[in-house]
VOMAR-65339 format. One record per atom (N, C-alpha, C, O): y, x, z. Coordinates in steps of 0.2 Angstrom, whole numbers, plus 5000, padded with zeros to 4 digits. Layout:
// residues N
YXZ ...
// end
This chain:
// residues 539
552252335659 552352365665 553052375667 553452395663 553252355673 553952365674 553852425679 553452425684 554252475678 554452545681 555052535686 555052535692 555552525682 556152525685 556352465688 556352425683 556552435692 556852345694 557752365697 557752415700 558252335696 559052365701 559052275702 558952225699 559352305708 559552205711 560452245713 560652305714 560652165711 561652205709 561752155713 561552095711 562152155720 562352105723 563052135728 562852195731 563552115729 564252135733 563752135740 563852185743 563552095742 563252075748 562652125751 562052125748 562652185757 562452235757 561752205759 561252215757 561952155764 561252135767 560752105762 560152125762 561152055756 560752005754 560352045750 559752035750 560552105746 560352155742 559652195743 559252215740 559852215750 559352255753 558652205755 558052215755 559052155757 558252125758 557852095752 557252095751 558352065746 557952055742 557352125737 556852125734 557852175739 557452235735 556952255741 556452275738 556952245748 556552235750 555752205750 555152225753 555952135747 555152105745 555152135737 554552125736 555452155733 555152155726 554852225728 554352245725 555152265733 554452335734 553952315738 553452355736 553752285741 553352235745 552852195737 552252205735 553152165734 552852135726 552552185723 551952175722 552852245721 552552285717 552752365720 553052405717 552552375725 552352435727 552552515723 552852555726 552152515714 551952555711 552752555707 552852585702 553052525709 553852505705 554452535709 554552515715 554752575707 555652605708 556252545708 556452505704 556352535714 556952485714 557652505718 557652535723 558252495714 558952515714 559352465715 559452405714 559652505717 560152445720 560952475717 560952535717 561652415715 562052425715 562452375716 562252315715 562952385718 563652345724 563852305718 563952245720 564052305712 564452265705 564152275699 563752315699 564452245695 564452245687 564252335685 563852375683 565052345687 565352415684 564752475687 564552515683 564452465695 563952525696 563252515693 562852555691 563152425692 562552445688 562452465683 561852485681 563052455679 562952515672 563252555670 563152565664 563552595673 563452675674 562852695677 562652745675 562352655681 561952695684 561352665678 560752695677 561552605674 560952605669 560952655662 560452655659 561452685662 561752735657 561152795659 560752825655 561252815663 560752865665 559852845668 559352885667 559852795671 559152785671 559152705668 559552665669 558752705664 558552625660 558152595665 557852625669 558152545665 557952455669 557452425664 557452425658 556952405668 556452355664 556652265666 556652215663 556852285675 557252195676 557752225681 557752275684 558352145679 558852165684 558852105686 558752055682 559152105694 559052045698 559852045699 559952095703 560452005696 561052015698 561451935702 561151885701 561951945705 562251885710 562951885704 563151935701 563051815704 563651805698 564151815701 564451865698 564551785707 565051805711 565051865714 564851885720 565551925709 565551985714 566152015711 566352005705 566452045716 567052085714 566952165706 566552195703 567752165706 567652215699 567252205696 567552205690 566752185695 566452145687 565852105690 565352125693 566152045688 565551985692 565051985685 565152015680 564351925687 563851935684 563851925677 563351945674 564451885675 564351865668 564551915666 564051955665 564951935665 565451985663 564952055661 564952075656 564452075667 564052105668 563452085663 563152125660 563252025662 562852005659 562952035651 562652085647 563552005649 563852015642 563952085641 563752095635 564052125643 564052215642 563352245641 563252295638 562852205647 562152245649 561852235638 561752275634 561952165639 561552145633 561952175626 561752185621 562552195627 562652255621 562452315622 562552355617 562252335627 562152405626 561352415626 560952445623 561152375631 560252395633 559752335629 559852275630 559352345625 559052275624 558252275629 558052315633 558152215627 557352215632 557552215638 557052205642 557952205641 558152215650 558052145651 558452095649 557452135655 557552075657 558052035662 557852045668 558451995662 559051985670 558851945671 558451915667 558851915678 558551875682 559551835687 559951885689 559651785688 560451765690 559951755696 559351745697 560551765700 560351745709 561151705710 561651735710 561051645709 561351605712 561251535718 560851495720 561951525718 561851455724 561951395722 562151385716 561751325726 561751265721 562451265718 562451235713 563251285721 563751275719 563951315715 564451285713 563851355712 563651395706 563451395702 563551435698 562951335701 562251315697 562551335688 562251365684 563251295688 563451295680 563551375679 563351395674 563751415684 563751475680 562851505680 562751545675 562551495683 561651525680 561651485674 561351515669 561951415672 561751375665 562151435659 561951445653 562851465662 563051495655 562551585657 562351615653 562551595661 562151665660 561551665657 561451715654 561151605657 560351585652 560751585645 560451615640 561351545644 561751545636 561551625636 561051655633 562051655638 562251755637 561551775636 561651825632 560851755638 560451785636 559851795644 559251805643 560051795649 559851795657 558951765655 558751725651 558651815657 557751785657 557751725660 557551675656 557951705669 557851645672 558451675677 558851725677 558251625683 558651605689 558451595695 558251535696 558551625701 558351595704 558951575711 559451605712 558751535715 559251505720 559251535727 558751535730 559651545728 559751575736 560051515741 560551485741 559551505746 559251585747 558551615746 558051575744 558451665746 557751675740 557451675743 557551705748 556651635742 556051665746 555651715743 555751745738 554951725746 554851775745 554251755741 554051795736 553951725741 553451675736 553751655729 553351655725 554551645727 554951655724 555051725719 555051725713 555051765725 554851835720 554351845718 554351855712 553651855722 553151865718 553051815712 552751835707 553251745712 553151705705 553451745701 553151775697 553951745702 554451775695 554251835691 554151845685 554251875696 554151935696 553351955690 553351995685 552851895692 552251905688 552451875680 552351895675 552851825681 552851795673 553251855671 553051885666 553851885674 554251935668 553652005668 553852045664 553152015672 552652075668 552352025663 552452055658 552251975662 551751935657 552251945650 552051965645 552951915651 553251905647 553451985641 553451995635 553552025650 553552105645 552952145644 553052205642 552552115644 552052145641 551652115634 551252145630 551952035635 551652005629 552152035623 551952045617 553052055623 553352055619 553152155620 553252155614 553152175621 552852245620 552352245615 552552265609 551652225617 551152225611 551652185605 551452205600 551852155605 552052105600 552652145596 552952115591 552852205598 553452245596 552752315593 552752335587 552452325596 551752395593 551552355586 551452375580 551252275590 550952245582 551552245576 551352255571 552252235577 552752235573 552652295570 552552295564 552752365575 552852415573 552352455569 552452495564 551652425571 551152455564 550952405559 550452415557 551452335556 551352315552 551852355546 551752355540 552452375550 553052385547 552652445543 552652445537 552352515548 552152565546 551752555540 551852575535 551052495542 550552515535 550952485529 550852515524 551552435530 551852405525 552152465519 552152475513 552452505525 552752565522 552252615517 552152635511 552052625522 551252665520 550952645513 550852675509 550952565514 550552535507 550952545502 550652575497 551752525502 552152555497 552352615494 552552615489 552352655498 552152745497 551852765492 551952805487 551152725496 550552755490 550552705486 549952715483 550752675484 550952635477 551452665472 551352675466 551952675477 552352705472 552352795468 552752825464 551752815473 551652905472 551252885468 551252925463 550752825466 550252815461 550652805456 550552845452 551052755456 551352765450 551952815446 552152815441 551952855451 552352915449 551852955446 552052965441 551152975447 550652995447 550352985438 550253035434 550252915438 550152875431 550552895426 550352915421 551252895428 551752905421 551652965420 551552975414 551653015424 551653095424 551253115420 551353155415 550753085422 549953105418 549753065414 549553095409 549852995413 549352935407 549952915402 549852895396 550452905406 550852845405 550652785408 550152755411 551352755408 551552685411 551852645405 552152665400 551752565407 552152515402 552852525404 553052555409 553252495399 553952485401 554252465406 554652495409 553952405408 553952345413 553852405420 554352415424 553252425421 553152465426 553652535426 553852565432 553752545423 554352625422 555052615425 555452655428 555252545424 555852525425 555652485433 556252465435 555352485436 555252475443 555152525445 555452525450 554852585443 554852635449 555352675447 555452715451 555952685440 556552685439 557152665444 557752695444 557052605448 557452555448 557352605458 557752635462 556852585457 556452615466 556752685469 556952695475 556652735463 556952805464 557752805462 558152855464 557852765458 558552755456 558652845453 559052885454 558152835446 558152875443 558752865436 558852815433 558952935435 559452935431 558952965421 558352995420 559452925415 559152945410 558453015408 557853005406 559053075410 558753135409 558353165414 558453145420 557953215411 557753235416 557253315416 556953325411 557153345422 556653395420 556053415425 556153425431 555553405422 554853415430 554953475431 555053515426 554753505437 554653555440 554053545444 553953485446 553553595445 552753595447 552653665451 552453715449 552653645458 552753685467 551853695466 551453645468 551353775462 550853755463 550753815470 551053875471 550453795474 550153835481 549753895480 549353895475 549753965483 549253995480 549154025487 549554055491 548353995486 547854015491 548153985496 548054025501 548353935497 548553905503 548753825503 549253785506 547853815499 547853735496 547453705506 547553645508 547053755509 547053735514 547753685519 547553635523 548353695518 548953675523 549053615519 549453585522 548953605514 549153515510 548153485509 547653495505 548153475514 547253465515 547353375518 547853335516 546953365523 547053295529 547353325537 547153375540 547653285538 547653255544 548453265548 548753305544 548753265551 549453265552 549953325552 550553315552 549653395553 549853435550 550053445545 550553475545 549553425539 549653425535 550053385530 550253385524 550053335535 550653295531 551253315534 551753285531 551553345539 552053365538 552353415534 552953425533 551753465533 552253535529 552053485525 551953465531 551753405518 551853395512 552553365516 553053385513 552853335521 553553305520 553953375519 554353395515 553853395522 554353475523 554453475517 554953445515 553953505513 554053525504 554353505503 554953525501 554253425503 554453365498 555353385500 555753395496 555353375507 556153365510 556653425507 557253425505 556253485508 556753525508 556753555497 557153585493 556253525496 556453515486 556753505486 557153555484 557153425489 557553375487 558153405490 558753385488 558053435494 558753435497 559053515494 559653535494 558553565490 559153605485 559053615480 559053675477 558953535478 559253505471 559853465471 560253475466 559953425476 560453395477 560953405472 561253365468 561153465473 561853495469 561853475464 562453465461 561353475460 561253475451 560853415447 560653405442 560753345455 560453285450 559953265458 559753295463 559753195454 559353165462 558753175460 558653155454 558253205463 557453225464 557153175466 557353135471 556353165462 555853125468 555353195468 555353245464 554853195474 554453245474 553753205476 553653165480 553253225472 552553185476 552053255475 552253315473 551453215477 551053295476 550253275472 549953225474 550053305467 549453275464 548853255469 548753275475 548553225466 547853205472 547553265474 547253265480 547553295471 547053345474 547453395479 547253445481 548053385480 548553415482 548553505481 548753545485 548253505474 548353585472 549153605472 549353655472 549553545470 550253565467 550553505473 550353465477 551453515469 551853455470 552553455464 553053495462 552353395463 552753385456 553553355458 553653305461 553753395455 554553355458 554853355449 554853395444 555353295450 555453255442 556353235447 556653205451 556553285441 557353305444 557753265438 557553265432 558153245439 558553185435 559253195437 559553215442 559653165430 560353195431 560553165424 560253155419 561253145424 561653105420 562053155415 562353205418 562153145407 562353215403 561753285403 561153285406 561953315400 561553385397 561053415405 560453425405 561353415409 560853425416 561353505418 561953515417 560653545422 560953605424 560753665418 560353655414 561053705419 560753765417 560153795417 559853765422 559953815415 559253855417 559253905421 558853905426 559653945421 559853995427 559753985434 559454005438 560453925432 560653885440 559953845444 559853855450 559553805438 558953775441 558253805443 557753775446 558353895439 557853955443 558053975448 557653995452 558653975449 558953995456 558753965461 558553995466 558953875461 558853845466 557953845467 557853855473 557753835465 556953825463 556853905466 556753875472 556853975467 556754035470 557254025477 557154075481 557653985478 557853955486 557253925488 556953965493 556953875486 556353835489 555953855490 555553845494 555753905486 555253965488 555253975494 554953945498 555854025494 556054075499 556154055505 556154095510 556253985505 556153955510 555553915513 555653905519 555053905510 554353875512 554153945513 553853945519 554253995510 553954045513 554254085521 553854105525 554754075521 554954095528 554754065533 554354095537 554953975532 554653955539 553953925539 553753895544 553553935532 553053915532 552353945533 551753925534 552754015529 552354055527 551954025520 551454055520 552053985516 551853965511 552053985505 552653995503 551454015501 551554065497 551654015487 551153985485 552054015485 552053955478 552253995473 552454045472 552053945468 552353975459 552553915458 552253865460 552953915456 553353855453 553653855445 554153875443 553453835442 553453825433 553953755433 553953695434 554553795429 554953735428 554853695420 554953735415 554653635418 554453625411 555153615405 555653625408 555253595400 555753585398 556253535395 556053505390 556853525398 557153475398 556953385394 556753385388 556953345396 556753285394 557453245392 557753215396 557853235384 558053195382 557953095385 558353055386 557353075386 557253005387 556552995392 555953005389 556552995399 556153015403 555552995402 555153025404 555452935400 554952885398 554552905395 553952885396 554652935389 554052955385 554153045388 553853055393 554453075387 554453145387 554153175396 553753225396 554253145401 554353155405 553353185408 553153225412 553153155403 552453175403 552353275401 552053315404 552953275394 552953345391 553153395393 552953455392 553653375398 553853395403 553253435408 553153495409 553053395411 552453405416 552153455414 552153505418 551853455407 551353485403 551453535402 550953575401 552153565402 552353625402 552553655409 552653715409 552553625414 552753645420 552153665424 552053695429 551753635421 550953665423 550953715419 550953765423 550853735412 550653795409 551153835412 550853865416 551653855412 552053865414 551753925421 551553985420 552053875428 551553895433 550953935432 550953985436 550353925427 549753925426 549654015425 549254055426 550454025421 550554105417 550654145424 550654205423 550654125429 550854185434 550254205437 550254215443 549554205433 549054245431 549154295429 548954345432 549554295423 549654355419 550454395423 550554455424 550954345424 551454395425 551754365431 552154325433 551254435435 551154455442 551554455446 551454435452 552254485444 552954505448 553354425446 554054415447 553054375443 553454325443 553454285447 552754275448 553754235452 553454165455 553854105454 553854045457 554454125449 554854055445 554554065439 554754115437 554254015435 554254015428 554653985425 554453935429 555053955420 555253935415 554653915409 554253965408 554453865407 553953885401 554553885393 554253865388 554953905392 555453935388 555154005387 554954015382 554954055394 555054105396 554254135394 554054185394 553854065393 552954085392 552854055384 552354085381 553154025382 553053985377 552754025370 552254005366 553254085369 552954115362 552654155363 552554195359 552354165369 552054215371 551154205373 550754245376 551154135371 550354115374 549954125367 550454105364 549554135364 549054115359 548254105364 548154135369 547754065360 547354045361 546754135360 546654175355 546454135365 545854185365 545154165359 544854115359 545154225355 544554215351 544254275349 544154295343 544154325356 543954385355 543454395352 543054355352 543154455349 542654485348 542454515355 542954545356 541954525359 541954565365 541254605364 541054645368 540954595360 540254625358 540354705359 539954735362 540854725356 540854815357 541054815364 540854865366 541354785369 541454815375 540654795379 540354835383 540554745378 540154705382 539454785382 539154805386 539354795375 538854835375 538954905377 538554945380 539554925377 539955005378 539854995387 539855045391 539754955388 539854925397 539154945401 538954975406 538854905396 538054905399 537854985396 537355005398 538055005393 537755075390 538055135398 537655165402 538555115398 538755155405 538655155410 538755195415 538255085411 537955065416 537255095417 537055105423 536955095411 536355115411 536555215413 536255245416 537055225409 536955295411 537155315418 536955375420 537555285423 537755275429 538555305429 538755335433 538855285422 539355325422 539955285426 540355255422 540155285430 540755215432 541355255433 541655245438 541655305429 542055305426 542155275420 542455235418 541755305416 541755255408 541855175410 542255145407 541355155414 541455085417 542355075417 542555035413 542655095421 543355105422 543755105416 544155065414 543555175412 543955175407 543955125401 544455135397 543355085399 543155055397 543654965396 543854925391 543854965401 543754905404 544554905404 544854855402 544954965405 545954975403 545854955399 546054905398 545354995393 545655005388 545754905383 546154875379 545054875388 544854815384 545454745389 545354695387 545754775394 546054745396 546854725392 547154675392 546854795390 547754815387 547654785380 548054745377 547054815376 546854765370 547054705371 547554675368 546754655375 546754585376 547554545379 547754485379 547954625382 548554565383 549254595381 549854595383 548954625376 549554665372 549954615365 549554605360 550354595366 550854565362 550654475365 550854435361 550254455370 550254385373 549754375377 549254415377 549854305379 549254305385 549054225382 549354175380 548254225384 547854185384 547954135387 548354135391 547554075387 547554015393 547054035396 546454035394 547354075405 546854085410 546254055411 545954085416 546053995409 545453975409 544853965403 544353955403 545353995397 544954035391 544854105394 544254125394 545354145396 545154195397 544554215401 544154255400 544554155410 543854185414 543254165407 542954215405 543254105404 542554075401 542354145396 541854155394 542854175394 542754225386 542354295393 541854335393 542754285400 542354345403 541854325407 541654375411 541754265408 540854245412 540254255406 539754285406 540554235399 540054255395 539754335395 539154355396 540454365394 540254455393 539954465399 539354495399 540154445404 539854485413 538954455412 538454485412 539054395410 537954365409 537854395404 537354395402 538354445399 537754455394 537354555396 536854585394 538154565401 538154645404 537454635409 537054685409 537354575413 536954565419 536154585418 535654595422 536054575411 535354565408 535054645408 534454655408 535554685410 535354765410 534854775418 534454815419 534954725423 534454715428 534254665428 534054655434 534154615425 533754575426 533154575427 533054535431 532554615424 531954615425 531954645432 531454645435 532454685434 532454705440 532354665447 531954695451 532454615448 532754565452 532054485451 531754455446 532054475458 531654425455 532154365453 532754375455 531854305450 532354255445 532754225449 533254195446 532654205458 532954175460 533654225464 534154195465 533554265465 534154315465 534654335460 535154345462 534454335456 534454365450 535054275449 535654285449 534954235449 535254165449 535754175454 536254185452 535654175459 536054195464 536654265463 537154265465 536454295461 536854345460 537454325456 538054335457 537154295451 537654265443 538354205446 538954195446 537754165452 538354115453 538754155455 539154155451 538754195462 539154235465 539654255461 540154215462 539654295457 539854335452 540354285448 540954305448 540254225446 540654165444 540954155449 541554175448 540854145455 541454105459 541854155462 542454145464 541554225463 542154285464 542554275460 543154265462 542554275455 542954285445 543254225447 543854235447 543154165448 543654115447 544154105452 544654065452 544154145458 544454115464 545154195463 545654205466 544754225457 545454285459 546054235458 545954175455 546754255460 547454235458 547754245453 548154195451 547654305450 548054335444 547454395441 546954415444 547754415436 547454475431 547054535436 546554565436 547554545440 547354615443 547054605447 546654655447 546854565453 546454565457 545854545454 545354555457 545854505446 545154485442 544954565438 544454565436 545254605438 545254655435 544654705441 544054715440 544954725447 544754725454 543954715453 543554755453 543954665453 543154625456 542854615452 542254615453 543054615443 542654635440 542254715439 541654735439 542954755439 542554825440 542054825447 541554845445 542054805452 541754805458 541054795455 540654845455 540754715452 540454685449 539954725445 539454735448 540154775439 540054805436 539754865442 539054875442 540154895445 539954965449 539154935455 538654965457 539154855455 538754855458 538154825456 537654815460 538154805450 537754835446 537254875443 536654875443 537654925441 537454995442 537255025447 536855065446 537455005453 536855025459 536254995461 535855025465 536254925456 535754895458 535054945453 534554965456 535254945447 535054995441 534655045446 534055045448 535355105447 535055165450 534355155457 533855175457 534755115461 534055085467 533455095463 533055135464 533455055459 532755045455 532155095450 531555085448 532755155448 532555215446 532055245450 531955255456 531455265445 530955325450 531355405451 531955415452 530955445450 530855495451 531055535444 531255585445 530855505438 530955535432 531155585431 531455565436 531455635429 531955665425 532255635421 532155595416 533055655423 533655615416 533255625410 533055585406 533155695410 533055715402 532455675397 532355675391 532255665402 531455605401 531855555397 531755545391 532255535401 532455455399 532855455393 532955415389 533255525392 533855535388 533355555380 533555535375 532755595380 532255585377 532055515372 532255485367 531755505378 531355425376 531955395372 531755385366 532555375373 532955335371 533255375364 533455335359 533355425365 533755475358 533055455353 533255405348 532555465353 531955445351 532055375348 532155365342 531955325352 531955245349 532655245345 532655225339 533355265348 533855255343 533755275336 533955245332 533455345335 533455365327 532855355326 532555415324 532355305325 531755285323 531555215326 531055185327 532155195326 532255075327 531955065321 531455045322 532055075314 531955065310 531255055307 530955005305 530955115309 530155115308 529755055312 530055025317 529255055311 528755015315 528455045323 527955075325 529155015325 528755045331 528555005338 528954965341 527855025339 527754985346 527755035353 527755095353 527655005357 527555025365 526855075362 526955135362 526455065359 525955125360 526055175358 525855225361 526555175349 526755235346 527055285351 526855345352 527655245354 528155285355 527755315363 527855375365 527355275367 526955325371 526555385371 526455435375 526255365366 525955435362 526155485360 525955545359 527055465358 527355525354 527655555362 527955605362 527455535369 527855585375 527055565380 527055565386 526655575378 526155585379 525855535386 525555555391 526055465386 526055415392 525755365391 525955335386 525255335395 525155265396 525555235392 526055255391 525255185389 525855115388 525855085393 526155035392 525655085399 525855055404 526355085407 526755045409 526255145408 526655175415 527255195407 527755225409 527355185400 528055185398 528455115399 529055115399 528055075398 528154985401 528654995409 529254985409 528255015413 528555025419 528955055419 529355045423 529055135415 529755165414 530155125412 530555115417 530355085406 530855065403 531054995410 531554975412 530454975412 530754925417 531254935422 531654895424 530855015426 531255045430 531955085431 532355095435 531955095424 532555165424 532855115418 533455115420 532955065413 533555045409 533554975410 533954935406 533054945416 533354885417 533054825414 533054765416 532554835408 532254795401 531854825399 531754885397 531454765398 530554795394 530854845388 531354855386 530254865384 530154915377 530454875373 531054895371 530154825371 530154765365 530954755365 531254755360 531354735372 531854695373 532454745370 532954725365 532354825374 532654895371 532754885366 533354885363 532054875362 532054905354 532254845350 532354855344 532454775351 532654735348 533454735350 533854715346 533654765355 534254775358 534754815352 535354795350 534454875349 534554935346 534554915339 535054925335 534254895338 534154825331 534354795329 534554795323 534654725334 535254695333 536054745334 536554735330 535954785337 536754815338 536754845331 537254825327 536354885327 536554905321 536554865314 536854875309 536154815316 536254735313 537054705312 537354695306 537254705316 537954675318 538454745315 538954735313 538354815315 538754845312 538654835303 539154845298 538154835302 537954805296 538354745293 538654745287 538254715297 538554655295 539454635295 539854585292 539554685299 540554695298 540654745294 541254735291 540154805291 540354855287 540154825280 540554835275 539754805278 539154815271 539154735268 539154685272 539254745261 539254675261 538354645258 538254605254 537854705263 537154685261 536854615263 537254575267 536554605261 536054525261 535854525269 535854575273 535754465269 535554465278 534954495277 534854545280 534354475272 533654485272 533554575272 533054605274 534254605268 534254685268 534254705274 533954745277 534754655277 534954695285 534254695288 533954745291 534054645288 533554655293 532854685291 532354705295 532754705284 532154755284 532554825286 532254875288 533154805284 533454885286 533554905292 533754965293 533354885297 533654875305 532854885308 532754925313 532254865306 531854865307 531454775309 531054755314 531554745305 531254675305 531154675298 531454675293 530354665299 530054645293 529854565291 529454555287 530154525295 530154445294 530854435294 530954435300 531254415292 531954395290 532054345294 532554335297 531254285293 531354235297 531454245306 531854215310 530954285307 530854335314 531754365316 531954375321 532154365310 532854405313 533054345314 533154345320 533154305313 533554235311 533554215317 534054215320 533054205321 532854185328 532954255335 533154245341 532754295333 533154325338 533754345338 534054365343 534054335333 534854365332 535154295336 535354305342 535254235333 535254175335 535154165343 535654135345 534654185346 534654175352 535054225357 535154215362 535154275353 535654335356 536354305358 536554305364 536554285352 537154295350 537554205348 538154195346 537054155350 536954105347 537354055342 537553995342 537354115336 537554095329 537154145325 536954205327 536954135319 536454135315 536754195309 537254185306 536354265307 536854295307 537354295300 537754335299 537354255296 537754215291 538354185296 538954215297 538254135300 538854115305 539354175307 539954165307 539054235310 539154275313 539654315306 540254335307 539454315301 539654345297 540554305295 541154325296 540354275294 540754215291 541754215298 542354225297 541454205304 541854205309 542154265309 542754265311 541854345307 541954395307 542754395300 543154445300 542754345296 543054365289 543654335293 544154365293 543454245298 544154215297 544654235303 545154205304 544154285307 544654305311 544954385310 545354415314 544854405304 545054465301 545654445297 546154485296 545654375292 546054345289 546854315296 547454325295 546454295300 546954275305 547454335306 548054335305 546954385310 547454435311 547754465306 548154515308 547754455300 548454485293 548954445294 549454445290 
// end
């Protein structure tokens, strides 16, 4: 499409008539006129030209002269020479200069419209033909992008060959040493997702990493596939930077995604790599755990993994007394005990170190399914299923400790309502009975009918009490009560398993084996045995 057209001729008449038929040719087209060389580029300087129709003979800057200037400064302008047959050889050297074509005066007007259509054909063929350039150039770029983010990718994570290391070494023009740092997002995995927004806050990141590090070594930044993080692998010749100075710059790039992006990060620096090729993985490994720990320490959003290092040990709790202290309070509808319950096994668990937060949710989805069982017969089974997922995916999506702390009590309290809903009319003291009752007589032989007879009720309508008011049939109760004092047996007394469970009220050993088992699923010898070597660990 041509927009703009300027015819340059000294000669006022010949000018105007000829811009005369080129508006007449193309209607839908701006044509300009200037007197010499010198006006038509000042005046191309501010408005751009698609064709210029120029006369070679003209005062202050004739056409070549005019030729040779247009084509350093503007490209794409197609020139058209308007000259006479005595002239001829000067349109022969304006074609050398670069001139589209020529035509001879005097011009006709059939003359213009020919011309006039071959240069839209011309500029429209070399347009598409500059878009086709321009999106081979893009995907070309694009292909090697994501070639070379994959291979930053691989060595991070798998490893790379030699051969392969030293090309994308060579690529990044990565120096000996080095240290990863790991930009993970929190709660705001949606803004590094698809589609162009989102690729510009990942260049943003990427840009503004790189640019304050500069100071202490050249960075590359990419971001993992799932774009939960972005790993940036800082390189630098001699011992490197400091640790201080490279927490500092790193709580820069914070504070600055956060400002203009509103992007909220934890950022775990890993530590130092002697020979980037092998280490540069260990590095990573640690900039993840690292990052991973501002679960536990809340008020941090730079880590260091120096600064987590002695302080992680591996979770291998006993939770059985809180799990059951839990559900008893639940049953009593205590929710403060619930509360207090819950500091106290809190502060136990992260007193002198913290856990790997994904031991930690898995050790507390076990204890919450094993508290949940106090209303299950309550509930029909597909709710009851429903409720459990929920409950998982609230728990996993907290950010840190305290907000998991939060929604667990929440969890628990709502529970306990679910419990109370369910309650009849009874009397506490009923229920507080009944129960004092089975605790100090687990041992004897008792069934659903004894123990009705001893409060003068139905075994039915005691069947329906227990299901109503504590959440679990008779049978489940009184094996409940039997296993608990089982298990203190078996941490206190060094009696035989077969004692424990006549002692407890199982008069088939084999009968204990399988219910205990199914509880707790380890066999109570197993159960024993883990009991010594986690008492040996902690001396």
């Amino acid at each position: 499409m041509m927009n703009n057209i300027l015819v340059v001729d000294d000669e006022a008449i010949q000018r105007r008539v000829l811009a005369s038929m080129i508006r007449r040719a193309l209607p839908a087209s701006q044509v300009w006129e200037a007197s010499n060389g010198k006006a038509a580029l000042e005046l191309m300087h501010s408005q751009p030209m698609d064709v210029v129709f120029t006369d070679i003979r003209m005062p202050i800057m004739d056409g070549l002269d005019f030729i040779e200037k247009l084509k350093q400064s503007f490209t794409g302008v197609k020139i058209i020479i308007l000259s006479g047959f005595r002239y001829f050889e000067y349109a022969q050297r304006a074609i050398q200069l670069g001139a589209y074509d020529y035509l001879l005066k005097p011009i006709k007007e059939e003359s213009i419209t020919e011309i006039l259509a071959r240069v839209r054909e011309t500029i429209d063929r070399d347009r598409a033909q500059q878009l086709e350039n321009e999106r081979i150039k893009r995907q070309l770029t694009s292909t090697m992008s994501v070639y070379y983010d994959q291979l930053l990718r691989d060595w991070i994570t798998h490893g790379i060959g030699g051969a392969k290391f030293q090309e994308m070494k060579e690529h990044f023009s990565l120096r000996a040493r080095g240290t990863v740092l790991v930009s993970r997002l929190i709660g705001e995995e949606l803004l590094i997702g698809q589609g162009d927004s989102a690729s510009r806050v990942s260049s943003m990141m990427i840009s503004r990493m790189e640019s304050c590090l500069q100071q202490v070594g050249l960075s590359v930044s990419f971001f993992k596939e799932d774009k939960s993080h972005m790993i940036t692998v800082l390189t630098y010749d001699g011992p490197g930077p400091a640790l201080e100075s490279l927490t500092e710059l790193a709580h820069r790039f914070r504070e600055q995604m956060l400002a203009r992006q509103g992007i909220v990060l934890t950022i775990g620096i890993g530590g130092p790599c002697g020979e980037l090729s092998g280490r540069g993985r260990d590095s990573y490994r640690e900039a993840v755990e690292a990052a991973s720990f501002r679960y536990f320490l809340t008020a941090d959003s730079v880590i260091p993994y120096s600064a987590v290092a002695g302080r992680i040990r591996s979770m291998h709790y006993d939770l059985l007394k809180e799990e059951e202290a839990l559900k008893e309070a639940i049953r009593m509808m205590k929710s403060d005990l619930i509360t207090a319950t819950l500091d106290k096994l809190f502060s136990r668990l992260l007193e002198g170190g913290f856990p790997y937060p994904d031991q930690w949710l898995k050790s507390f989805l076990r204890t919450v399914y094993g508290i949940a069982t106090v209303i299950k017969d309550l509930m029909e089974e597909q709710k009851y299923k429903q409720l459990l997922s929920e409950t998982e995916s609230s728990l996993s999506r907290c950010a840190d400790v305290l907000e998991f702390k939060d929604r667990l009590t929440a969890i628990l309290l709502e529970f306990m309502n679910i419990l109370r809903s369910n309650r009849s009319n009874l009397h506490e003291s009923m229920i507080e009975k009944c129960i004092a009752y089975i605790d100090s007589h687990y041992m004897e032989d008792l069934s659903l009918e004894i123990v009705a007879g001893r409060f003068f009720f139905s075994p039915n309508y005691l069947s329906s009490f227990f299901k109503n008011h504590l959440g679990m049939t008779f049978s489940k109760y009184l094996s409940h009560i039997r296993l608990k004092k089982a298990v203190e047996l078996l941490k206190s007394t060094d009696m035989k398993v077969y004692e424990i469970a006549s002692r407890v009220g199982f008069k088939d050993d084999k009968y204990f084996y399988r219910v205990f088992r199914g509880r707790f699923g380890l066999t109570p010898d197993e159960y024993r045995r883990n009991l010594l070597v986690e008492g040996k660990a902690r001396e």
